[in-house]
TORGURO-145068 format. One line per 2 residues: for each residue x, y, z of N, C-alpha, C. Coordinates in steps of 0.2 Angstrom, whole numbers, plus 5000, padded with zeros to 4 digits. Atoms other than C-alpha are relative to their C-alpha. Layout:
! residues N
X/Y/Z/X/Y/Z/X/Y/Z | ...
***
This chain:
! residues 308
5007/5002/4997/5063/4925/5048/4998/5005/5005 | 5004/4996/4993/5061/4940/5060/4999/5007/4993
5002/4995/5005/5052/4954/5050/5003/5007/5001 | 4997/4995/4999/5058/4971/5046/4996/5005/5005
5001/4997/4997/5058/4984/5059/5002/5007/5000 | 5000/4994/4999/5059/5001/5055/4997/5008/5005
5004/4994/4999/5045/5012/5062/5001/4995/5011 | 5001/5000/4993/5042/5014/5083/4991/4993/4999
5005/5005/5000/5025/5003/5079/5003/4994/4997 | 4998/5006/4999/5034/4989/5072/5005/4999/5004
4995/5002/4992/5047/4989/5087/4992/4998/5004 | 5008/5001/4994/5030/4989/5099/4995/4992/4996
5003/5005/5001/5024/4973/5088/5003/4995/5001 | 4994/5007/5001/5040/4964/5084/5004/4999/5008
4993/5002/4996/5052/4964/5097/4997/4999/5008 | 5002/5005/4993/5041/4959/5114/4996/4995/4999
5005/5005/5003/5033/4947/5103/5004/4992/5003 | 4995/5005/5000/5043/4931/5108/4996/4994/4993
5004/5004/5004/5030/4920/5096/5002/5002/4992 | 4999/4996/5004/5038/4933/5083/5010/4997/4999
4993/5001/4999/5056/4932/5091/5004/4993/4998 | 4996/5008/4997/5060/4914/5096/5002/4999/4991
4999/5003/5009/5059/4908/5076/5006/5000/5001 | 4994/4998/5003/5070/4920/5072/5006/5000/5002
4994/5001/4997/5084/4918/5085/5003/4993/4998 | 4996/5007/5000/5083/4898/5083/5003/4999/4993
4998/5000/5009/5085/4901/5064/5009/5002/5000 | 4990/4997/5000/5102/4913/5067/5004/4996/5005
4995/5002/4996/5108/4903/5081/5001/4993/4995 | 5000/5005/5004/5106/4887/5068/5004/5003/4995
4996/4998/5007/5114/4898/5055/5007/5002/5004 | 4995/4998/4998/5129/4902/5067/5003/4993/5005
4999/5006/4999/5130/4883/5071/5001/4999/5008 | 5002/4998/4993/5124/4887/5089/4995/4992/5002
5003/5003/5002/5118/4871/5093/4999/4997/5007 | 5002/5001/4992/5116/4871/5114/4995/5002/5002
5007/4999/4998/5103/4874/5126/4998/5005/4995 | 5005/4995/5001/5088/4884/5121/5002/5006/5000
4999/4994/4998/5089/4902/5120/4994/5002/5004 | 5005/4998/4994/5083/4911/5136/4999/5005/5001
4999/4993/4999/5077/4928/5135/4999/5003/5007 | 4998/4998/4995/5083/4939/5147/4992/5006/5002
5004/4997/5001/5068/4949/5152/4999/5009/5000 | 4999/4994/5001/5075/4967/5155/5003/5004/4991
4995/4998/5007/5084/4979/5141/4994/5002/4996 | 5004/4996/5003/5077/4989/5128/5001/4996/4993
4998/5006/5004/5085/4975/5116/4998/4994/5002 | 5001/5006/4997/5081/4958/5115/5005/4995/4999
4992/5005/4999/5097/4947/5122/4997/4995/5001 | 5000/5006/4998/5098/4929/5125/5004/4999/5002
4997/5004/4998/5105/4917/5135/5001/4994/4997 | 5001/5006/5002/5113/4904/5127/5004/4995/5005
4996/5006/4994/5117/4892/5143/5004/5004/5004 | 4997/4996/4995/5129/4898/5154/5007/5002/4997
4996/4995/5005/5141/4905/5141/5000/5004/4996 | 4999/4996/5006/5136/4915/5127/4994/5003/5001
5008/4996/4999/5123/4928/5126/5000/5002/4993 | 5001/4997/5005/5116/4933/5110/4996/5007/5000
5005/4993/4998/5108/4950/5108/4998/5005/4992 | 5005/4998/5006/5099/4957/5092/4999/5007/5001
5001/4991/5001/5096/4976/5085/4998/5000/4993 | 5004/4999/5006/5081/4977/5072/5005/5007/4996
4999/4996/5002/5084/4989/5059/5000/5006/5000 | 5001/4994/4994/5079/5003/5068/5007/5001/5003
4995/4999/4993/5093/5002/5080/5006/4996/4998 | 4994/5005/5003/5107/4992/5068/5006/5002/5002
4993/4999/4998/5121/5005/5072/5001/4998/5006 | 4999/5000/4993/5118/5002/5090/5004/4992/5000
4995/5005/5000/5124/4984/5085/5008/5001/4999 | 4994/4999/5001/5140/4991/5075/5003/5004/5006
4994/4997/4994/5144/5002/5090/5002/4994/5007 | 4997/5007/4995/5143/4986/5104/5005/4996/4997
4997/5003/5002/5152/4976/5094/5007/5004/4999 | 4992/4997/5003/5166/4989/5091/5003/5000/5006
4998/5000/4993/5167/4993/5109/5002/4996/5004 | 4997/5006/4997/5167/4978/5115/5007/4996/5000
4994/5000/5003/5182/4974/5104/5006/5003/5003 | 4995/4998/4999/5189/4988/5111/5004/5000/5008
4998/5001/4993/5189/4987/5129/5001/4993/5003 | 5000/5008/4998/5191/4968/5131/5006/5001/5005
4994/5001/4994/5201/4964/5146/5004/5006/5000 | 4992/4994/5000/5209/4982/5148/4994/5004/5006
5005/4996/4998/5195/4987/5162/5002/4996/5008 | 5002/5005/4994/5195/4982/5180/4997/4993/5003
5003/5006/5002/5180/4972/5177/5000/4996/4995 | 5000/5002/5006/5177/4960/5166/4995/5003/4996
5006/4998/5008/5165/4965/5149/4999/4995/4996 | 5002/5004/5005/5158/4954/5138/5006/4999/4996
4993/5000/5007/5173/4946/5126/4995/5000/4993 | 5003/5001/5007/5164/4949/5108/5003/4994/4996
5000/5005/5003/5163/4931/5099/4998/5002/4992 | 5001/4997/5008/5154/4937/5083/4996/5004/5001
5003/4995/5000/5146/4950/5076/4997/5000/4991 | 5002/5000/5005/5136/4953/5059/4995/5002/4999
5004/4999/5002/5122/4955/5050/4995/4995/4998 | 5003/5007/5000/5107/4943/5050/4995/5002/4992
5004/5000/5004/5091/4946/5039/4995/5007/5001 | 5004/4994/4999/5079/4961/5035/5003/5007/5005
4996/4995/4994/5092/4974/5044/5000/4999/5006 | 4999/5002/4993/5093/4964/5058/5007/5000/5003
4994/5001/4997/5109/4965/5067/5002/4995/5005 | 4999/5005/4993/5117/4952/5081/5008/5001/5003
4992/5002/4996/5132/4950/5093/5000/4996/5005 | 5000/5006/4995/5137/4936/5101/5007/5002/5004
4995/4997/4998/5147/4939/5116/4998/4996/5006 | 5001/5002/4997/5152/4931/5131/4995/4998/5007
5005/4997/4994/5141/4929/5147/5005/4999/5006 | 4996/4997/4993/5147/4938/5164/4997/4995/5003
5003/5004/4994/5146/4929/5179/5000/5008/5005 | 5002/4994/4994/5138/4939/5194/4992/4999/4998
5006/5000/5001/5123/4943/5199/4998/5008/5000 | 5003/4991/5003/5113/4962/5194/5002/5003/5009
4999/5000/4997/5119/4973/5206/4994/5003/5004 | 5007/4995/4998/5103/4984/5207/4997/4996/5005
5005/5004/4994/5092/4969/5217/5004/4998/5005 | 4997/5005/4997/5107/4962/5225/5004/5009/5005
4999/4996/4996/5110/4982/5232/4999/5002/5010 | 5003/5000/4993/5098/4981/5248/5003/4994/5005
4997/5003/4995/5107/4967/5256/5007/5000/5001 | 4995/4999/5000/5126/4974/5254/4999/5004/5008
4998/4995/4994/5133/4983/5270/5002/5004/4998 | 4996/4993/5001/5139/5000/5273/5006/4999/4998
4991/5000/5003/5157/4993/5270/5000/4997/4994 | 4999/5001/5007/5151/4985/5257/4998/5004/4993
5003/4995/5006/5142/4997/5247/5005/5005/5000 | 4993/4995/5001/5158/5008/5250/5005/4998/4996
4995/5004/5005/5169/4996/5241/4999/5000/4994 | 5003/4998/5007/5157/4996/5226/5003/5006/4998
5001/4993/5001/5158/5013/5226/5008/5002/4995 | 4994/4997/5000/5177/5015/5227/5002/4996/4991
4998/5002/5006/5178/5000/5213/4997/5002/4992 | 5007/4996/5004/5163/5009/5202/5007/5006/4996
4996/4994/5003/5176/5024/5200/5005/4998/4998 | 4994/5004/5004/5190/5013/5196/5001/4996/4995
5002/5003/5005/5180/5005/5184/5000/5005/4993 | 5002/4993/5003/5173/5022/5175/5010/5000/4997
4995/4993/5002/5192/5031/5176/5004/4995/4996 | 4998/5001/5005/5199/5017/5168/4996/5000/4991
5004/4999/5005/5185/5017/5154/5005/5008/4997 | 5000/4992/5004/5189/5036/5152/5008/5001/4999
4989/5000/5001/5210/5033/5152/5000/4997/4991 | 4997/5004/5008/5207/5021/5135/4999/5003/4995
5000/4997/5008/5211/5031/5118/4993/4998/4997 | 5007/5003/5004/5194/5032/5111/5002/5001/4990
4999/4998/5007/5202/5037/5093/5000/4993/4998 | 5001/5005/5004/5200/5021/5085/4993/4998/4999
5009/5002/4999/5182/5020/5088/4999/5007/4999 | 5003/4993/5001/5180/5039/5083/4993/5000/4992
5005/5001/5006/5172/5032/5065/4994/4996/5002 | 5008/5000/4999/5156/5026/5073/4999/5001/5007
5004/4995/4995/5154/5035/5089/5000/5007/4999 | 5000/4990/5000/5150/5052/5090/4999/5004/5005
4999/4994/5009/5147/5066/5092/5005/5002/4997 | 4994/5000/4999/5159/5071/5083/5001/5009/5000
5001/4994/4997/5156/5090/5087/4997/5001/5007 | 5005/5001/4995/5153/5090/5106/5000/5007/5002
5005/4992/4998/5150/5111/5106/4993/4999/4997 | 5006/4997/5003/5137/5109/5095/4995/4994/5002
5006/5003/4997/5129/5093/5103/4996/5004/5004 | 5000/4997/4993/5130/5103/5120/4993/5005/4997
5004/4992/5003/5120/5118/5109/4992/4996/5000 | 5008/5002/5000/5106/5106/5104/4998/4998/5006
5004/5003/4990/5104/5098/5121/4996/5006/5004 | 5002/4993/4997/5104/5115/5128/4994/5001/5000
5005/5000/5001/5090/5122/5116/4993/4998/5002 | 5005/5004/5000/5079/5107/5118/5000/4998/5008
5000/5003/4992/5082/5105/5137/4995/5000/5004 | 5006/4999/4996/5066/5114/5145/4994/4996/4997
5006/5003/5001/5052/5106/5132/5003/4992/5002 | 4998/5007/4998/5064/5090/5134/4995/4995/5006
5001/5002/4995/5059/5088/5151/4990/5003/5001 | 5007/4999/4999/5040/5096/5150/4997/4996/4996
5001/5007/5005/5038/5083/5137/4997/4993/5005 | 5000/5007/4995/5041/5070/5152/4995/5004/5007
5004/4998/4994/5029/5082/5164/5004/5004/5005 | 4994/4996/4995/5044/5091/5174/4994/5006/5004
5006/4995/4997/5032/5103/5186/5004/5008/4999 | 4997/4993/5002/5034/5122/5182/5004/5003/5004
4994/4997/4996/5042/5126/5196/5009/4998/4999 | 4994/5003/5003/5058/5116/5190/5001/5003/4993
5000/4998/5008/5055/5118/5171/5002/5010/5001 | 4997/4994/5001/5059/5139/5174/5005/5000/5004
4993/5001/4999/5074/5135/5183/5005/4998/4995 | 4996/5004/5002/5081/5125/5171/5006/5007/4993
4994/4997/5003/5089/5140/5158/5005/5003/5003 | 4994/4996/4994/5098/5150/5174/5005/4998/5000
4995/5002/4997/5105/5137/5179/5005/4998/4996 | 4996/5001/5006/5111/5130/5164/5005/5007/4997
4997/4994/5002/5117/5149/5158/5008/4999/5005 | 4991/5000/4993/5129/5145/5176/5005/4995/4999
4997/5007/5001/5135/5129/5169/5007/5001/4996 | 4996/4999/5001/5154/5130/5166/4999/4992/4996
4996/5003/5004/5154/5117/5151/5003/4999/4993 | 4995/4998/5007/5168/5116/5141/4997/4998/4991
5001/5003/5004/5166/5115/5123/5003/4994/4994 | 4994/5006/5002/5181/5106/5118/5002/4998/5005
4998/5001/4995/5182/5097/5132/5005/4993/5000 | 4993/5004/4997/5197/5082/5135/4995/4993/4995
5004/5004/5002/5187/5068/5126/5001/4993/5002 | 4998/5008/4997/5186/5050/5133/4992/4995/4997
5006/5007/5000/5177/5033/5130/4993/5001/5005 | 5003/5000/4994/5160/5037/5138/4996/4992/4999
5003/5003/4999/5148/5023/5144/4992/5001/4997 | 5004/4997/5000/5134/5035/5145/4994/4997/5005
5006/5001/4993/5123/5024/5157/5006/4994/5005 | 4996/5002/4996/5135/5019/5170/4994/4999/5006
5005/4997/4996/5122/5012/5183/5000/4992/5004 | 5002/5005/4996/5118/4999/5195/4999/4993/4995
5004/5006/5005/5106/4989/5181/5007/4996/4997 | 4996/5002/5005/5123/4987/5170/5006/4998/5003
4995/5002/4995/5135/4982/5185/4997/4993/4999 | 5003/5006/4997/5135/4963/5191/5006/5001/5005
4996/5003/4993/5142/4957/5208/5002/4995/5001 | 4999/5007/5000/5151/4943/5213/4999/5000/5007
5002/5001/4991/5141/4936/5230/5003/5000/5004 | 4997/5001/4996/5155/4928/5235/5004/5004/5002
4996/4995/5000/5168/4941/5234/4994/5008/5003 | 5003/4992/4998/5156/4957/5236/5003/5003/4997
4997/4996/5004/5166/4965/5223/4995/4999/4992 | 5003/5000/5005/5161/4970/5207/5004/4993/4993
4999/5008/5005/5161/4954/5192/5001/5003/4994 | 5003/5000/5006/5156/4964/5176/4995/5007/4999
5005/4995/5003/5150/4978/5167/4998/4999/4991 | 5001/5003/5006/5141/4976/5152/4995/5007/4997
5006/4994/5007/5128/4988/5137/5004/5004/4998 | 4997/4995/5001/5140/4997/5129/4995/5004/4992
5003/4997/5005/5128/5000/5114/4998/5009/4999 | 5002/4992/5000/5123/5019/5120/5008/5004/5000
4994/4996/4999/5144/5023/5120/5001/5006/4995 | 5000/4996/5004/5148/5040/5114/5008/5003/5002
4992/4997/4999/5167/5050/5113/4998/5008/5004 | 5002/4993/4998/5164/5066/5125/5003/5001/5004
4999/4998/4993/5166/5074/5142/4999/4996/5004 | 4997/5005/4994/5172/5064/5156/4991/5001/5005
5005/4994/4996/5157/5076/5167/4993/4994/4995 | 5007/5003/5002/5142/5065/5156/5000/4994/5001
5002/5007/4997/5145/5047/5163/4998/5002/5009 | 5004/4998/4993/5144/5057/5182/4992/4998/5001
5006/5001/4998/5125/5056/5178/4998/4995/5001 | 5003/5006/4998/5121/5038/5179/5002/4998/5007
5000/5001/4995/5132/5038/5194/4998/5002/5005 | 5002/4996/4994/5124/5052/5204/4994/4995/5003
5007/5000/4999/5106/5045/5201/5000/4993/5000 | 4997/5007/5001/5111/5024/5198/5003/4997/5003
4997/5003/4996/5123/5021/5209/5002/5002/5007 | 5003/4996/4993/5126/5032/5223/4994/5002/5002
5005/4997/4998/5111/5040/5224/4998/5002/5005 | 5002/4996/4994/5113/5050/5238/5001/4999/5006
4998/5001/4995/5119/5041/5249/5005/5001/5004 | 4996/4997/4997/5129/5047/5262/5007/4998/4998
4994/5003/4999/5148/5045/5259/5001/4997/4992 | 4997/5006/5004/5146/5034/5244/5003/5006/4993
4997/4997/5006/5150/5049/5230/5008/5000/5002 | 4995/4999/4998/5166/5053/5241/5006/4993/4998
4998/5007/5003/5170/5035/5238/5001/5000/4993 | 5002/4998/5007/5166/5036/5222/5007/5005/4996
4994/4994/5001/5177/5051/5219/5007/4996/5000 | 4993/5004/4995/5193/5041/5229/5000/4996/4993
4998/5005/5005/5192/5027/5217/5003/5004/4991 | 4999/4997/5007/5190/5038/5202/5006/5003/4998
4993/4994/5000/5205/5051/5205/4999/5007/5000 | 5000/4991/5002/5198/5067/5203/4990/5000/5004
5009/5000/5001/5180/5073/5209/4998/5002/4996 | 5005/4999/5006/5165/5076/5202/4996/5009/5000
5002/4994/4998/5160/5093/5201/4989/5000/4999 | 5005/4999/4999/5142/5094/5206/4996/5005/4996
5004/4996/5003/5135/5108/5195/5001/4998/4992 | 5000/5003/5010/5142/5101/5177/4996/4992/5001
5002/5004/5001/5137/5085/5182/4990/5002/5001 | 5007/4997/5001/5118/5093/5186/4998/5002/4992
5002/4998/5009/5118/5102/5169/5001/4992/4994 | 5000/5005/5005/5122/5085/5159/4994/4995/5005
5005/5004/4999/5109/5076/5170/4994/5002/4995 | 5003/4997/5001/5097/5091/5162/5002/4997/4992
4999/4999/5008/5105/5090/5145/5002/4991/4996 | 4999/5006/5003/5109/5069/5143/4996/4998/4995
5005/5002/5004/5102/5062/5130/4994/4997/5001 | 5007/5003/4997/5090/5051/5140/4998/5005/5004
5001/4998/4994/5089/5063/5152/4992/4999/5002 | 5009/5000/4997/5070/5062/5163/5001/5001/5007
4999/4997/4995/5072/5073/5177/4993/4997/5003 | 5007/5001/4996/5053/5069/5184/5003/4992/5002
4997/5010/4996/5060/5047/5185/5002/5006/5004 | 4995/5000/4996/5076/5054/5193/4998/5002/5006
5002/4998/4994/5067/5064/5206/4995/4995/5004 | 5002/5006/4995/5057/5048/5210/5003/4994/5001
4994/5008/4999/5071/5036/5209/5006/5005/5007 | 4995/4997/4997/5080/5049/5221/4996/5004/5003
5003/4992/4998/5069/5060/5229/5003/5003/5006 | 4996/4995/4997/5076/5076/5238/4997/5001/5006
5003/4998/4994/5073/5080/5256/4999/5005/5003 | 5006/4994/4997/5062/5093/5263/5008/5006/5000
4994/4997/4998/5075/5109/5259/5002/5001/4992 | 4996/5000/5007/5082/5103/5243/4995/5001/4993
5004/4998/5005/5071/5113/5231/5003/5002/4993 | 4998/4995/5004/5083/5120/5219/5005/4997/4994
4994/5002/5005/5095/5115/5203/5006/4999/5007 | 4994/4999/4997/5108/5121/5214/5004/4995/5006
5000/5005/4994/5104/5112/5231/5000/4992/4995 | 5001/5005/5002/5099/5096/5220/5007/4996/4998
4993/5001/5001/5116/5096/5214/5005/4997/5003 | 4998/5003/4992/5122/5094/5231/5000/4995/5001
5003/5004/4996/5112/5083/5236/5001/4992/4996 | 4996/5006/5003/5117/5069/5222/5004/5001/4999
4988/4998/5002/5135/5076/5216/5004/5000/5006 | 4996/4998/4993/5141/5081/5232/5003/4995/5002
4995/5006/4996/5154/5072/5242/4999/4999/5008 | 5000/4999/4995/5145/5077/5258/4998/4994/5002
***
């Protein structure tokens, strides 16, 4: 019942259509003998998830985006209860109709941390911090080799190379102002990143949005979207924590660092900011902006990476 999705304009028709959706969720949650509350769509995500009650969430990947299915679902399989926090336990996973994908998978308790960030304390936002990195380094501790046949890349010199290449239109793409955009090859030339680097389970968007908190505790409940997971350098989940979660604020990378076991080197983690797949340096500079001073790749580096 949910129509095929190939092109960027049938994503843009289908998938915030709920009059489109709803049908075809009630049909696969009937065909998966799903037979409780209503489905509630969550209203963030680049995907379209449900709530089925206060147990099960379902979450759907048109055909466009179907491996991102097979990658969550493997993920999830793999890290189930071997993580600090909890993670979704994957219930089922499959194939629906017109290359629509689905995974049904537990639902976390907590609440997001991103809104629930502005009424923590300093002692509490430190605690995040130190559990954030103990979240992360056990992620990057778990043998990603069983999941090597659908994550990739599986040459991380030559991803690094195309990143590289495409890094300055990347960002002037997204309006990056020219003062920054002819910085960006230098500094990258300075960038000590390896090319066979130690390889781990990454996340790839490790961030506030993907965290939950438990209110009563103040500790972290739940990490969740493993769909964008790839096998690489430890140094490319750093991004989502400079700009996502720390973000600059004083003390909390060093936190951060403590939990994790090792610090973060400040100029690899800049260069994978530049070079991430999502990267969009002009957001991060207004989701972060730098203080009178900090004009330069190098300062900038500081100024989120740092442990200062």
């Amino acid at each position: 019942m949910l129509p095929l999705v190939e092109t960027d304009e049938q994503w843009d028709a289908v998938v915030p259509d709920e009059t489109v959706m709803r049908p075809g969720v009630e049909d696969l949650c009937a065909r998966l003998g799903l037979r409780g509350p209503a489905p509630e769509r969550f209203p963030e995500g680049s995907q379209p998830v449900y709530a089925l009650g206060a147990e099960l969430v379902l979450k759907l990947y048109p055909k466009a985006a179907a491996e991102d299915g097979l990658t969550e679902a493997r993920v999830l399989a793999h890290v189930g209860g071997r993580l600090p926090v909890p993670t979704p336990e994957l219930h089922d996973a499959g194939e629906y109709e017109n290359g629509w994908r689905y995974v049904l998978m537990s639902r976390l308790r907590g609440a997001e941390l991103a809104p629930a960030w502005a009424d923590l304390s300093p002692g509490g936002r430190e605690r995040i911090a130190v559990e954030a990195g103990e979240t992360l380094a056990a992620l990057h501790a778990l043998d990603p080799g069983p999941l090597a046949d659908v994550l990739g890349p599986g040459d991380w010199g030559a991803f690094t190379d195309r990143q590289r290449a495409g890094a300055v239109g990347r960002q002037r793409e997204r309006c990056l102002p020219d003062a920054w955009l002819e910085r960006i090859p230098d500094f990258l030339d300075t960038a000590d990143l390896p090319r066979e680097p130690e390889r781990v389970l990454l996340h790839t968007e490790f961030m506030r949005q993907h965290l939950l908190l438990d209110p009563t505790t103040g500790r972290l409940s739940g990490l969740f979207d493993f769909e964008p997971a790839m096998i690489g350098d430890r140094a490319y989940d750093f991004v989502g924590v400079g700009v996502f979660v720390t973000r600059a604020e004083p003390g909390l990378m060093a936190r951060f660092a403590a939990g994790y076991g090792r610090a973060v080197d400040p100029h690899a983690a800049m260069a994978w900011t530049l070079l991430h797949v999502y990267s969009n340096l002009p957001r991060y500079l207004r989701e972060v902006p730098p203080p009178p001073g900090v004009d330069t790749l190098e300062s900038l580096a500081e100024h989120w990476f740092g442990l200062g």
